[in-house]
C-alpha positions in Angstrom: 12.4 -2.0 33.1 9.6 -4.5 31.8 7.1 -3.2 30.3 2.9 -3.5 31.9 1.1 -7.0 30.5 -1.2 -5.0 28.8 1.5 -2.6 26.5 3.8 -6.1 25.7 0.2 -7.7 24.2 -0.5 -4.4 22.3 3.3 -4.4 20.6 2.8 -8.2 19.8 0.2 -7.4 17.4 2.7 -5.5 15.4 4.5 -7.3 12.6 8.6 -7.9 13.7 9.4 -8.2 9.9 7.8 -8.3 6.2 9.2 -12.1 6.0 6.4 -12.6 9.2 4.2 -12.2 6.5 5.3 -12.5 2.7 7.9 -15.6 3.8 11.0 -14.0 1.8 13.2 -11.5 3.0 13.3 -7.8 0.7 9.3 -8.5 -0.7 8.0 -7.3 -4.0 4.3 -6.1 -3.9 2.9 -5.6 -7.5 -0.1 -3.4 -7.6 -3.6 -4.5 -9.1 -5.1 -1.5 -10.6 -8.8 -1.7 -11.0 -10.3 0.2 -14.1 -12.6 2.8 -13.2 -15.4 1.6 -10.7 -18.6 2.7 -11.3 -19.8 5.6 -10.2 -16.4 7.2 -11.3 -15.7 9.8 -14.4 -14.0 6.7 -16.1 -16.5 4.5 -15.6 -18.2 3.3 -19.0 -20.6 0.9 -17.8 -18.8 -2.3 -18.9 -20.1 -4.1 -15.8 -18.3 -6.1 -13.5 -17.2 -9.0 -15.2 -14.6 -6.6 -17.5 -13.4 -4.8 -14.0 -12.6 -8.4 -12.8 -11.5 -9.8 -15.6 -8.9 -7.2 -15.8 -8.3 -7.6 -12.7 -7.7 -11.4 -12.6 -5.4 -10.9 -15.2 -2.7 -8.5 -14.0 -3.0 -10.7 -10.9 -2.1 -13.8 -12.7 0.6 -12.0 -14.6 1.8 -10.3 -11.4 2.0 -13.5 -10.0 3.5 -15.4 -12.8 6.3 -12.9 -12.4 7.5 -13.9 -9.1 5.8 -11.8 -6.9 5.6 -12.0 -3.3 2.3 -10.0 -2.8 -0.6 -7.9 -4.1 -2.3 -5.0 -3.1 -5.7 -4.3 -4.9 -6.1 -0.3 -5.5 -9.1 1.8 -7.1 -5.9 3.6 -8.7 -8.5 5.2 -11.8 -11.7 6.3 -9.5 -10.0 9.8 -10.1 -10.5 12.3 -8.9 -10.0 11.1 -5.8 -12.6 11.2 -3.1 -10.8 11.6 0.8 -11.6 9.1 3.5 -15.0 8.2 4.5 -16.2 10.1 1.5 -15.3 7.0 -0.4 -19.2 6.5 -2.2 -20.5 2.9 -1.3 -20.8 2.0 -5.1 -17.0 2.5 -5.6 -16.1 0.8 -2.2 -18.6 -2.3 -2.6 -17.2 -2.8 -6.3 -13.7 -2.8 -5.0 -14.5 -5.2 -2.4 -16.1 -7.5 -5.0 -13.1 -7.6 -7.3 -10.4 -7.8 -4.4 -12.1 -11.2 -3.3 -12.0 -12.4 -6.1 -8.6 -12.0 -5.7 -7.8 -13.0 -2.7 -9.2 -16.4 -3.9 -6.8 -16.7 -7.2 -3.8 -15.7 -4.9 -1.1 -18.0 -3.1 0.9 -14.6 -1.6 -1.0 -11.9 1.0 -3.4 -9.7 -0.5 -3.7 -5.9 0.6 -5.9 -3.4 0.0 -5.4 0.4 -0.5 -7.9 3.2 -1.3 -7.3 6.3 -2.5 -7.4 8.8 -1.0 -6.5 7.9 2.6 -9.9 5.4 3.3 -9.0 4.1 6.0 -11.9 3.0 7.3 -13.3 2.3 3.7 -10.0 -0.1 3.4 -10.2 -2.0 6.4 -13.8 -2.9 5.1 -12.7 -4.4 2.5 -10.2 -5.8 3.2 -12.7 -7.7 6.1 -14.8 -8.6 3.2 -12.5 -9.3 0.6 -10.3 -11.7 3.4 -7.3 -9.6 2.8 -3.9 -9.7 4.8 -3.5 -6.1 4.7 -3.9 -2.5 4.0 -2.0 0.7 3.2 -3.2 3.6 4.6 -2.6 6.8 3.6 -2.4 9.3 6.2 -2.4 7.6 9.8 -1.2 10.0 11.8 -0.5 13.9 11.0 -2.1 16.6 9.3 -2.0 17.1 5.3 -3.6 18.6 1.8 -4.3 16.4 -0.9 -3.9 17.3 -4.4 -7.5 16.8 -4.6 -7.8 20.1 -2.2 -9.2 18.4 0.8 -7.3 19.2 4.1 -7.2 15.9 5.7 -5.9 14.5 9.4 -5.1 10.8 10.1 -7.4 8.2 11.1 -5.4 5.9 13.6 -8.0 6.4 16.5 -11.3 5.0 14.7 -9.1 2.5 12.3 -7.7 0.7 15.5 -10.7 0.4 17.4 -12.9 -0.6 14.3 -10.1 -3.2 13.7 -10.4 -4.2 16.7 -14.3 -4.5 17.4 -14.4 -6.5 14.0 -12.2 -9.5 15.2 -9.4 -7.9 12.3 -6.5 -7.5 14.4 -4.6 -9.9 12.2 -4.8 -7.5 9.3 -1.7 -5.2 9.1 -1.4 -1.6 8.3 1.0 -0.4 6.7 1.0 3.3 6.4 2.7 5.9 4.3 5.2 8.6 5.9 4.6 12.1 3.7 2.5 10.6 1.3 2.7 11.2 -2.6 -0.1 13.4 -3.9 -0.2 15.4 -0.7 1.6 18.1 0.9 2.8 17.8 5.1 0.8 20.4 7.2 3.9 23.1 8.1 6.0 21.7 11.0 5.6 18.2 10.5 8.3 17.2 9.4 9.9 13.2 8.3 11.1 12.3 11.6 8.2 14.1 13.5 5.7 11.8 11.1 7.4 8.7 11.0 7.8 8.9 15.0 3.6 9.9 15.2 3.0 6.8 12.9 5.1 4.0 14.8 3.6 5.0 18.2 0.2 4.6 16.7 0.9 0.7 16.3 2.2 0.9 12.2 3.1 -2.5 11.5 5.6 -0.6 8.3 6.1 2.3 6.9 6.2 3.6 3.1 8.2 6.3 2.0 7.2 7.6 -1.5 8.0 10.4 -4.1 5.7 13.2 -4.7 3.3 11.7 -7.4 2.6 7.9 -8.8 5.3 6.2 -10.7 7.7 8.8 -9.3 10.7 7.9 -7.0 12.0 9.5 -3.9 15.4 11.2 -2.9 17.5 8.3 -2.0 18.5 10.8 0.4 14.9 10.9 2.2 14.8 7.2 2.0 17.8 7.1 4.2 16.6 9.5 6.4 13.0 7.5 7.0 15.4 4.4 7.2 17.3 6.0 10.1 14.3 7.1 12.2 12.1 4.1 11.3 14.4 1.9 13.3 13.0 -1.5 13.6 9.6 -0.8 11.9 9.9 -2.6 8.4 10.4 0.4 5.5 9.0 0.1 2.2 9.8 2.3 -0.8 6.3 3.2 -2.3 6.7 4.6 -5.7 8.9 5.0 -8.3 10.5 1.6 -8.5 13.0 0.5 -11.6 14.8 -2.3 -12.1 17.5 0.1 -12.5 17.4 1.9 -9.4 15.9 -0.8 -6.7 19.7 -2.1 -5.9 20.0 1.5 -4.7 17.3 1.9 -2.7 17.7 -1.8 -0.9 21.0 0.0 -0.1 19.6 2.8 1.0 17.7 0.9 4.0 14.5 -0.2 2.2 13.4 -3.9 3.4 10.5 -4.2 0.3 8.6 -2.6 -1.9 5.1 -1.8 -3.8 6.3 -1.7 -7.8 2.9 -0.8 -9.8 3.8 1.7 -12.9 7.4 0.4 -13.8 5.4 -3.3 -14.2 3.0 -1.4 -17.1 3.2 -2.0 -20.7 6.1 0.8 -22.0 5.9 1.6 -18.3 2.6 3.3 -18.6 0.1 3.3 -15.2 -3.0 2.8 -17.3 -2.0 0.0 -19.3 -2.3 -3.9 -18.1 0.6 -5.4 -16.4 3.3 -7.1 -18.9 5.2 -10.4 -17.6 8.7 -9.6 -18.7 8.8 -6.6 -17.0 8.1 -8.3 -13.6 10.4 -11.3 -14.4 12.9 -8.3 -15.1 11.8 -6.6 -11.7 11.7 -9.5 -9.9 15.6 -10.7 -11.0 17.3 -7.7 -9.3 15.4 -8.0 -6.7 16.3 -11.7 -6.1 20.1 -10.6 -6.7 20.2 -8.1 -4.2 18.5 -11.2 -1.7 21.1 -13.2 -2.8 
């Protein structure tokens, strides 16, 4: 049976595959981590200019790499403020440095902030003219590290979205996020189902902190009840283990920490560990 006008316009928003929007099959997303933004317990009043500059450069390296796209994070505002509790002076700098960006950059742009602003993201992404965003926690029920008890946000990010003209901005939102722990009962399949009826364009499956990698065995499982909806493996990326997680269902990925200097988060992004990245990847296209 066919489905009502007004349902088949709704599903057409949604992204069919990641090569809609990256133009490559089995995408790599490096991750631009800002230094601290001010107003955060990092933050050493350097200004602007250095948080750009920084910026601008793991972009350019990213790129030089052979990326396929970038998502702009405030990775080092820890700790983490939750949702709309995102201060103005940490979003408004984000927003500055991720147009900056978006200007630089021949691949899609996305925008994540942590903890779980969803709201927070989507205005900067507006502002910054990014592609997309990854939200945290769109559906479900959840404690962050952080303490906070949180709930998803799908209700007010679709209809902000949508009264802003921003329907062409994706979300793709994470499925038992890292840092967090599920509210009892909500289990992988329960989430992932909660997160594709709430108009997900992709789903990222994660391990339980940054730079650390899942079960293949839960990847598979997200894989399974993901079904169409484009999966992404979130954290935890190697060159050594992404053969086995494309083979485990995974149709991209967001690779930040493996990309590092000595495969340290905090330090600047280093170009032969991306061409390295980027190689298997290109095998396992191939």
């Amino acid at each position: 049976m066919s489905l009502p006008e007004w349902r088949v316009k709704l599903n057409q928003k949604k992204l069919k595959s990641l090569e809609e929007l990256f133009k490559t099959p089995k995408p790599v997303i490096g991750m631009v981590h800002l230094l601290p933004l001010p107003g955060s317990p990092g933050y050493d009043f350097y200004g602007m200019d250095k948080i750009i500059d920084a910026a601008l450069k793991d972009a350019e390296t990213l790129l030089e790499g052979g990326v396929d796209g970038l998502i702009v994070e405030n990775m080092w505002d820890l700790p983490y403020f939750v949702g709309r509790n995102v201060p103005p002076e940490e979003m408004t700098a984000q927003a500055v440095a991720a147009r900056e960006i978006v200007k630089t950059a021949d691949v899609p742009v996305g925008i994540n902030v942590v903890h779980n602003g969803g709201r927070v993201c989507l205005a900067i992404a507006v502002a910054a003219g990014a592609q997309f965003i990854r939200v945290c926690l769109l559906t479900g029920a959840q404690v962050w590290d952080t303490g906070e008890f949180d709930h998803g946000c799908a209700a007010e990010l679709l209809r902000v979205r949508k009264q802003l003209g921003a329907e062409h901005i994706k979300i793709f939102a994470d499925v038992q996020k890292k840092h967090a722990v599920m509210f009892p009962g909500i289990d992988l399949a329960t989430h992932i189902e909660w997160t594709k009826f709430y108009l997900a364009d992709a789903l990222i499956v994660s391990g339980k902190m940054t730079g650390k990698a899942p079960d293949i065995s839960k990847v598979k499982e997200a894989k399974k009840y993901a079904g169409e909806t484009p999966l992404l493996l979130g954290s935890g990326a190697t060159k050594e283990n992404i053969k086995d997680f494309f083979k485990a269902g995974i149709d991209g990925v967001i690779v930040g920490t493996y990309l590092k200097k000595g495969g340290v988060a905090e330090n600047q992004v280093d170009l032969n560990r991306v061409k390295e990245f980027v190689a298997e990847v290109k095998k396992v296209r191939e």
